[in-house]
C-alpha positions as CSV (number, residue, x, y, z in Angstrom):
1,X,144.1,-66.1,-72.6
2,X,140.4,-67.3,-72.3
3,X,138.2,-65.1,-70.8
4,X,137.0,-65.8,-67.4
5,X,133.4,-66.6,-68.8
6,X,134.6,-68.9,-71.5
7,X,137.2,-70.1,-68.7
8,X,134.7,-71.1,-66.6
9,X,132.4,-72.5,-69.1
10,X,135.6,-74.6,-70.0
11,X,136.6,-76.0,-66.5
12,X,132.5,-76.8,-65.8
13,X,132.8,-78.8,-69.1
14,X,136.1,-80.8,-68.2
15,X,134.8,-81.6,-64.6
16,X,131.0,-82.6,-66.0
17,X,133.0,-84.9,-68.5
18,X,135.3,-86.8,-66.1
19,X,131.8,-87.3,-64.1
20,X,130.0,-88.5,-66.3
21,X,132.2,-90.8,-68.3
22,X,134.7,-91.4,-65.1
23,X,134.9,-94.3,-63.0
24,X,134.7,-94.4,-59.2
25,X,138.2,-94.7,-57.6
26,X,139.9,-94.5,-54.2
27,X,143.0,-92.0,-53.7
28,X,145.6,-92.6,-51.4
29,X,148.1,-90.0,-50.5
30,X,151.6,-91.5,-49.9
31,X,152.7,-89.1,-48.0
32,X,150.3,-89.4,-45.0
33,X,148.2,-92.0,-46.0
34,X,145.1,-90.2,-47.0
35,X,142.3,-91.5,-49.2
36,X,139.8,-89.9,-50.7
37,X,137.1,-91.3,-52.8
38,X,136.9,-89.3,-56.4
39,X,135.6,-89.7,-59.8
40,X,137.9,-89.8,-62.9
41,X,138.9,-90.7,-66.2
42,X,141.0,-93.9,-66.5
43,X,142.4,-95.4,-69.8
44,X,145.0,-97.5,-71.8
45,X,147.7,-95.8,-73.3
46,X,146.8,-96.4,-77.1
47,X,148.2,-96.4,-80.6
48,X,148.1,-92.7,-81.0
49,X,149.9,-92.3,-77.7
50,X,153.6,-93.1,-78.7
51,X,155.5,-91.0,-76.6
52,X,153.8,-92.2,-74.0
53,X,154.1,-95.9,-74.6
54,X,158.2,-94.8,-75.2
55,X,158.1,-93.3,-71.9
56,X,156.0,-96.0,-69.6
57,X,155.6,-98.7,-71.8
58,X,153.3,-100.7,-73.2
59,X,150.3,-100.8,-71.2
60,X,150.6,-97.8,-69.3
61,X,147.7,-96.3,-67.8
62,X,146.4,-92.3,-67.8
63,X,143.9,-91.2,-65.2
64,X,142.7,-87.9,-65.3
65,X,141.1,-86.2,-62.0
66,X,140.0,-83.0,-61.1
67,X,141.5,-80.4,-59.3
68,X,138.9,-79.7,-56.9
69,X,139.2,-83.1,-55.5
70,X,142.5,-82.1,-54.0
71,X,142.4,-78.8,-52.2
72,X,145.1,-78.8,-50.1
73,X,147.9,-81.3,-51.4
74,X,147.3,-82.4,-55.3
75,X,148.9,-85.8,-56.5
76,X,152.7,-86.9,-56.8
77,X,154.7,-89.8,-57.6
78,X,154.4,-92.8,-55.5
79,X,150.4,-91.9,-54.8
80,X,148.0,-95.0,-55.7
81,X,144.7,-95.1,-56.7
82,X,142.3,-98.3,-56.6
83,X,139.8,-99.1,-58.8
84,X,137.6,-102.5,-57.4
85,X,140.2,-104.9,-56.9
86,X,143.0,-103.2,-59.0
87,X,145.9,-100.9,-57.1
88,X,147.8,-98.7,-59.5
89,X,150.9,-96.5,-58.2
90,X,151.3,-93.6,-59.8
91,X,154.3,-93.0,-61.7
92,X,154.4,-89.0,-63.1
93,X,151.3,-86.5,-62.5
94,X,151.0,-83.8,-65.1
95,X,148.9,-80.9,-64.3
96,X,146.6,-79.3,-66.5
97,X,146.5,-75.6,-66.8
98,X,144.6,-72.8,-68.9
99,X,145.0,-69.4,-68.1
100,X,147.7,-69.9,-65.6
101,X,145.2,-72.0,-63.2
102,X,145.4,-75.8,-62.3
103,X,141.6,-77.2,-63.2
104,X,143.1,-80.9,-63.6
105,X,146.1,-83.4,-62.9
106,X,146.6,-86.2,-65.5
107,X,148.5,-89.3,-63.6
108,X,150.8,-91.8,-65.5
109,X,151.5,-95.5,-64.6
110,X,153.7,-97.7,-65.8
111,X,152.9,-100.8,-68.4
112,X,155.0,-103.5,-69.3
């Protein structure tokens, strides 16, 4: 277990690194309808990534958001997210944990 200094030193790092290298994307809620404007990492599953490219195919797409951008209801299958012109629906969300607290969700969608 990380203490709560280094803890917090950790989540401020993870959150400064999805703003800074993140895109601008819009969140819908499918449940409700919702949509929330939110920074986050977005990428193509890649060579190194075979168990996800077994699991969502070639293709498939990882965003990664922050936990603080969902304070009441985090994501879930069948949520979308838009980036310009481009609507994604997400297929599996993942949290990410350390210490037993939710800092991050990573969200899967399906390639080819």
């Amino acid at each position: 277990m990380l203490g709560s200094q280094l803890f917090a030193i950790y989540k401020s790092e993870y959150e400064r690194t999805i703003d800074t290298l993140g895109v601008a994307m819009t969140f819908r809620h499918s449940q409700g309808g919702a949509t929330l404007n939110v920074m986050g990492g977005s990428r193509i599953a890649g060579d190194k990534d075979d168990g996800i490219i077994q699991s969502y195919g070639i293709g498939a797409l990882i965003f990664t958001l922050k936990a603080r951008d969902f304070p009441t209801t985090p994501p879930i299958k069948f949520d979308q997210i838009t980036i310009g012109t481009e609507t994604h629906v997400i297929d599996h969300v993942s949290p990410v944990h350390i210490n037993n607290s939710t800092f991050g969700y990573r969200c899967f969608v399906r390639g080819k």
